[in-house]
Structure formats: structure tokens, C-alpha cells
C-alpha positions in Angstrom: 81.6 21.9 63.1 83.2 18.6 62.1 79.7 17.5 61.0 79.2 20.6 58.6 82.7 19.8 57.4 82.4 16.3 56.5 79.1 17.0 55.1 80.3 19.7 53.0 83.4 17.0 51.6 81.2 13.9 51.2 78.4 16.4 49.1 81.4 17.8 47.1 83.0 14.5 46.3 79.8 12.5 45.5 77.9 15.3 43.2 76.9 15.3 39.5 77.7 17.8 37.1 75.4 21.0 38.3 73.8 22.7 35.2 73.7 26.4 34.7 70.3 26.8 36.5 69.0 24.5 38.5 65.1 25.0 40.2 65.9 22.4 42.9 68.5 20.6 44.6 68.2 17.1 46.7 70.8 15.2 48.0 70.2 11.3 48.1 72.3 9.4 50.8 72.7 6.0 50.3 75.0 2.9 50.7 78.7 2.4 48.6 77.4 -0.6 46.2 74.5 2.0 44.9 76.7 4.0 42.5 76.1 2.8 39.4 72.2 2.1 39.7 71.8 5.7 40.7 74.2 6.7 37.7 71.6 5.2 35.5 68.5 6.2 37.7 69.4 9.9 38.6 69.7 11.5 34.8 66.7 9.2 33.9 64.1 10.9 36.5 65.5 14.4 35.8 64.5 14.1 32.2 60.9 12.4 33.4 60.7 15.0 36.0 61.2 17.6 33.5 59.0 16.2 30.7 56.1 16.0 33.3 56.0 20.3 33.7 58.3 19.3 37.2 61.2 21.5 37.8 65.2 21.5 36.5 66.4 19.3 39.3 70.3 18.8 41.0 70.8 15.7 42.3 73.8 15.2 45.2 75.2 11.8 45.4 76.6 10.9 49.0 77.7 7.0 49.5 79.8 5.1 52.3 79.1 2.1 54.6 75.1 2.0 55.1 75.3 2.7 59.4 78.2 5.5 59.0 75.8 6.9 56.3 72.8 6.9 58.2 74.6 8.2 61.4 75.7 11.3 58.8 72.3 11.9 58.4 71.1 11.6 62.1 74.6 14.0 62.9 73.6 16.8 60.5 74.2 16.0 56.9 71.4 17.9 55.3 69.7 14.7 53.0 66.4 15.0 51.1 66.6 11.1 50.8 67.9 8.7 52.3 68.2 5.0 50.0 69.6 2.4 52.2 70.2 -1.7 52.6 68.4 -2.2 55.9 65.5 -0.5 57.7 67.6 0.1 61.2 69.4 2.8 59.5 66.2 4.5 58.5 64.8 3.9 61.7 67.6 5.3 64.0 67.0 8.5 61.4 64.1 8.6 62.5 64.7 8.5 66.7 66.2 11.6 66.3 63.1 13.1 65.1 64.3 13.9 61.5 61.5 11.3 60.0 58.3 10.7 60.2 58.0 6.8 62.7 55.7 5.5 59.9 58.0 5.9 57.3 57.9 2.2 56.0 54.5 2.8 55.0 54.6 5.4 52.8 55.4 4.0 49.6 55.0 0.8 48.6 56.3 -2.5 49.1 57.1 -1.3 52.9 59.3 1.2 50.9 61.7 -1.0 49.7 61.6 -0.6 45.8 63.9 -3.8 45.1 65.8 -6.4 46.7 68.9 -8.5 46.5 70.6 -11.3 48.2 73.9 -12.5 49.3 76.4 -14.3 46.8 79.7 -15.4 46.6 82.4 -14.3 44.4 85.8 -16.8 44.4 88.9 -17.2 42.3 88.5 -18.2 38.9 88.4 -22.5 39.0 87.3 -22.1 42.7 90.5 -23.2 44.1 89.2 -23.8 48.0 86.1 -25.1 46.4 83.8 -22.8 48.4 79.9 -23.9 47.5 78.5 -23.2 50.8 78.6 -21.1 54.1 79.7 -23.9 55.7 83.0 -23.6 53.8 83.9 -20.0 54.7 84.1 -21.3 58.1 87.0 -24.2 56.9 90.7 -23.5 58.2 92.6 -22.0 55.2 89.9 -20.0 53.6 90.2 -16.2 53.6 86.9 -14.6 53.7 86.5 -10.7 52.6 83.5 -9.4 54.3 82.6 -5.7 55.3 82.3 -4.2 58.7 79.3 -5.7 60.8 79.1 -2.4 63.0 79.1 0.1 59.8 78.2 -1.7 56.4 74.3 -3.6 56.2 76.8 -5.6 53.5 78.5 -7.3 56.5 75.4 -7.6 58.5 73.2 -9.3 56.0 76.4 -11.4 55.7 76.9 -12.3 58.9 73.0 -13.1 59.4 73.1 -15.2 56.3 75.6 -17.9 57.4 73.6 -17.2 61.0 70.7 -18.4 59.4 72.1 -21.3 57.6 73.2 -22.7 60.2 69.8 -22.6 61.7 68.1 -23.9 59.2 70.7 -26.7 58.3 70.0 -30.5 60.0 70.3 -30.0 63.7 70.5 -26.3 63.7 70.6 -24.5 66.7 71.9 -20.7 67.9 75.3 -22.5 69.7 75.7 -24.0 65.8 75.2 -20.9 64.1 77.2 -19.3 66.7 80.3 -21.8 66.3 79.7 -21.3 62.2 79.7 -17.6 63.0 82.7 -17.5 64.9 84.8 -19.1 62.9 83.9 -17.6 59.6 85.1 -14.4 61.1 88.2 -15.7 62.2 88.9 -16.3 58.5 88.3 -12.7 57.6 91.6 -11.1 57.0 90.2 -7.3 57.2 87.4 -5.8 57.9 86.0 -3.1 55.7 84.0 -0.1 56.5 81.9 -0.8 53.5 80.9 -3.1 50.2 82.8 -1.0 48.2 85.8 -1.1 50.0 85.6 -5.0 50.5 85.7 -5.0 46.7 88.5 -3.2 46.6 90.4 -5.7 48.8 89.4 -8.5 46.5 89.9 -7.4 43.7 92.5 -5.2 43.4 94.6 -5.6 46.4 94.0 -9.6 45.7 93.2 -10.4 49.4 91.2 -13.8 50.4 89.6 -16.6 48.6 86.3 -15.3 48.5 84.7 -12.4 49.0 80.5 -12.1 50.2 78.3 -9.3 48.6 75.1 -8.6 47.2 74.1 -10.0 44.0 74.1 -6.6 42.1 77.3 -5.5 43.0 78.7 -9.2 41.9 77.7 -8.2 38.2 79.0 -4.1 38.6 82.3 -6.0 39.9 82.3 -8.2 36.6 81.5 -4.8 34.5 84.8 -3.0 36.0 87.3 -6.1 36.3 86.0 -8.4 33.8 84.6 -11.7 34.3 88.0 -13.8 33.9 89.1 -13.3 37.9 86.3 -14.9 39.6 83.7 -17.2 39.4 80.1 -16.6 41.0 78.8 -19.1 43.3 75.1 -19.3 44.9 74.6 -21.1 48.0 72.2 -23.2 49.2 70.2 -20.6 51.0 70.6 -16.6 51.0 69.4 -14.0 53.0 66.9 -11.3 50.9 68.3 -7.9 51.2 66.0 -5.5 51.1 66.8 -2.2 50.4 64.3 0.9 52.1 63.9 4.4 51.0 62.7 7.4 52.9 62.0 11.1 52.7 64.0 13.2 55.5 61.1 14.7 57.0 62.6 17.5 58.5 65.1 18.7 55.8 62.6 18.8 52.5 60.2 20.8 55.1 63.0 23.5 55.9 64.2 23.3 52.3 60.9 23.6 50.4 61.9 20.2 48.7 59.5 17.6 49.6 57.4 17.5 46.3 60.2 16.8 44.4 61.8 14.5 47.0 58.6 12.8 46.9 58.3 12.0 43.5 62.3 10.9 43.1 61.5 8.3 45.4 58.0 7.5 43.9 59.9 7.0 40.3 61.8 3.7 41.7 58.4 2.2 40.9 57.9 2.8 37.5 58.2 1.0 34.6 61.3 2.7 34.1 62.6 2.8 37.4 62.5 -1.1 37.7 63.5 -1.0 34.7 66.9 0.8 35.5 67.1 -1.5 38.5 67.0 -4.9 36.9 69.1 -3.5 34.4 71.5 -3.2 37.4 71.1 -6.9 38.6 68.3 -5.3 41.8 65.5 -7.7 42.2 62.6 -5.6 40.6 59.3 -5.2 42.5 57.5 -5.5 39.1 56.4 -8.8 38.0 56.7 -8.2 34.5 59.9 -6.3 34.8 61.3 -9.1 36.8 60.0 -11.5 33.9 61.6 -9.8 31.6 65.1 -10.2 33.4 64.0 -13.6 34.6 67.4 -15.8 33.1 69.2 -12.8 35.0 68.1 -13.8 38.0 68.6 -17.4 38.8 66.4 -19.0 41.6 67.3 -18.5 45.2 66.0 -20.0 48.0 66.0 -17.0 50.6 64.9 -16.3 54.3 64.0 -12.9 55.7 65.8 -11.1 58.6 62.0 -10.7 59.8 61.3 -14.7 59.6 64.6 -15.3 61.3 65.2 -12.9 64.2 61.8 -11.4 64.3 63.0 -8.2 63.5 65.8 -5.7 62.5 65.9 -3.8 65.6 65.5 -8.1 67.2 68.6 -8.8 65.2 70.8 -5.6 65.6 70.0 -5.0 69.4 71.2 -9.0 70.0 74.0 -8.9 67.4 75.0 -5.4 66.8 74.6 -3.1 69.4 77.9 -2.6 71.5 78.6 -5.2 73.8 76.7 -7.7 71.4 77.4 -11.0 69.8 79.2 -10.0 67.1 81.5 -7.7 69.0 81.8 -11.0 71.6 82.5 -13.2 68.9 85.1 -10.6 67.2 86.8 -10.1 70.9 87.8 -13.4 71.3 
């Protein structure tokens, strides 16, 4: 019952204006820093969808940290889509049977339509003068970061500065772990979500600096103006990528998965990357991303896969309950 409940609130809360008729309905759940793109995207692929003989489609918004999203889905919250910031919260999805186990390989790219990476944004003139991860980890700074356990924000965060410190002169996992440590101990609150961790940034004015994706940097300079905060790059970033999936089981009881298909399919298009670099996402297409090139500025970038071998490597050692993160947050 709760389940039906919450899903019922977070559909109602997160949906666009329904028109008189509509042929079909799909609900999209995805991650908090994806508003605005799918703002853009959503009425864009109605009008293709339509212009194409397709039907007049609805499409239902639901958005929250990326694992409490993806555990909606796997509870009972009744997603044609899923669009999320890491493939572990597709794949737990799909334990529970509700998607297909190849799921990566049914669009392109490995499903992941764009990417992003990890930034930092910091009070205007950079008063801590914060250039690298190393210096989220300094006594004094405040760090806003989200959630490890419930937002892929936090986890691509803390495997970033993980990284780092593996790949810096003389790296090695008690180094990263030390760097790790005591960047959380700077972190003043932790956040369910990007969103929120915005939110305590910028308009409660906690910490020095606060680590997101690249994308939501620039929506964050759209809303609050670019006067607060400065952007800085560091030395090496961790590529977000951001997977998309079909709910198997819910567009086949629903009669949706045509439509569903093709929603997805559309991120690919020249208009689709379009609408995404147009949002600061990383576009799959080379001559989209050309386009946006001075945009985009050069980032030297690792892959969780290059890393720790795998998502489901990284979150079973880091994430899962008992793991490092929660050892490190413990103490």
C-alpha cells in the first residue's frame, strides 16, 4: 500500500500538463539533476512522435536520488522508462525480473545516450582555493556532496577523488582511502540527491564547494546566475555515464512498448543530441558535440569500468551495506 501511495504522489507531483485526449501515457523515472533536459526533450519528441503518424502521447515525470528512484521502480512504481546516472540502478531493476538482463545492449552506445563528468562549483574568487580533489580533503573546507547510498551524484563523486588518488604519484587504495575519508569528514550534510545538494549550496549557503555533474553546474548558473560561484575543473574527472532502459514488464501489461521504444530511441537523433548538448550532456554525436565543442572544455576522464572493473565491482566493495563507504562514514 505504501508503495501505490508514494507512487501515486511522486507521478502526481512530477507530471506535465495532460491534454484533453491523450492515445498513450508513459511515465519516465529518472535522477533529480534531469529536469530541465527532459523539459526541453519531452515536448520535442511528442511533436516528432506526432508528425511521424505515432500517437498523442502523455509523458509523466518522476525524479529523486538515482538508487531511491530505481528502488521505486523495483517496489512497484509503474515506469515505462527508466533514465538514470549509473547502470547498477538499471541492473537491480532488472534482478527483480522487471527488465530484460541484456538491457545495455539494446540501444546504442551500451544505452547510454550521453555523458557528463564531475566538476566543481566554489564561491565566487575561490576563497579556499580549491583546484583539485586533493583540496576537498584540506581541514577547513566544507564539501557539499549527495548521499553515496541513494544519489549516483555522490557515488561518481566519491569514486572520482577515489580514482585520483589512485592515479596520482604513489597511488595506492590505503591513499585513496585516507583521501576518501577525510573528504567526507568535510561534508557538512549529506543529501538524498543532486538536487537537494544544490539546494544546500546555493540557497541555504552551506560549504565552500559543492561536487556535481557538469550539466547541472550550467542549470545551477541558469537559476542563480553566474555571480555566486565560480566553476573549477580538476585535474582528472570521472565520466558519468547516464543509461536508459525500457521496463520490460510494465510497457508489456500496458500495451506501451512501441512508444516507449521509440521515446528512448529519439535520444539519438539529431535533435535529441541536440536538446542534450543544448543542456551541457556530453552528446554521443560527433558532429553535435562539434558543434558545442567551446562548451565543452577538455577533460581528462577515467571510467568506473577502467577503475574498479565494474559497477556492480565498485558498489558491492563500496556501497553495499557494511561497505567502505559506510566504514569510512562510521568512524
Amino acid at each position: 500500500m505504501f508503495v501505490r501511495l508514494l507512487a501515486a504522489a511522486v507521478v502526481t507531483a512530477g507530471s506535465l500538463a495532460r491534454p484533453a485526449l491523450a492515445d498513450v501515457t508513459l511515465l519516465n523515472v529518472s535522477y533529480d539533476v534531469m529536469r530541465d533536459f527532459y523539459k526541453d526533450y519531452n515536448p520535442a519528441f511528442q511533436k516528432a512522435w506526432k508528425a511521424q503518424g505515432g500517437e498523442t502521447v502523455v509523458i509523466q515525470q518522476s525524479h529523486g536520488g538515482s538508487s531511491k528512484q530505481a528502488m521505486s521502480v523495483a517496489g512497484g512504481l509503474q515506469a515505462d522508462v527508466i533514465t538514470m546516472n549509473q547502470a547498477t540502478d538499471i541492473d537491480l531493476v532488472a534482478s527483480r525480473g522487471l527488465i530484460s538482463a541484456n538491457w545495455s545492449s539494446r540501444l546504442p552506445d551500451q544505452s547510454v545516450p550521453f555523458t557528463s563528468t564531475t566538476v566543481f562549483l566554489v564561491r565566487k574568487g575561490n576563497p579556499k582555493h580549491i583546484r583539485d580533489w586533493n583540496d576537498l580533503a584540506r581541514q577547513g573546507v566544507q564539501v557539499v556532496v549527495p548521499n553515496p547510498k541513494t544519489s549516483g551524484n555522490g557515488r561518481y563523486t566519491y569514486l572520482a577523488a577515489w580514482g585520483y588518488a589512485l592515479k596520482s604519484p604513489g597511488g595506492s587504495e590505503a591513499r585513496a582511502r585516507d583521501l576518501v575519508t577525510r573528504l567526507f569528514r568535510n561534508v557538512p550534510v549529506l543529501d538524498t540527491g543532486g538536487r537537494a545538494a544544490t539546494t544546500t549550496f546555493m540557497q541555504r549557503q552551506i560549504g565552500d564547494v559543492l561536487v556535481t555533474f557538469e550539466n547541472e553546474a550550467e542549470m545551477i548558473s541558469r537559476e542563480f546566475g553566474r555571480g555566486q560561484f565560480e566553476l573549477v575543473y580538476p585535474s582528472v574527472s570521472i565520466l558519468a555515464e547516464n543509461p536508459v532502459a525500457v521496463v520490460d514488464r510494465v510497457v508489456d501489461k500496458k500495451g506501451t512498448r512501441k512508444t516507449a521504444e521509440a521515446y528512448l530511441k529519439w535520444l539519438w537523433s539529431p535533435e535529441g543530441q541536440t536538446i542534450a548538448a543544448q543542456n551541457f550532456l556530453r552528446p554521443r554525436d560527433k558532429g553535435v558535440l562539434q558543434k558545442y565543442a567551446a562548451q565543452f572544455p577538455y577533460v581528462k576522464t577515467f571510467t568506473v569500468a577502467g577503475v574498479f572493473g565494474s559497477w556492480q565491482a565498485a558498489a558491492r566493495t563500496h556501497f553495499a551495506d557494511g561497505g567502505v563507504f559506510d566504514q569510512i562514514y562510521a568512524r
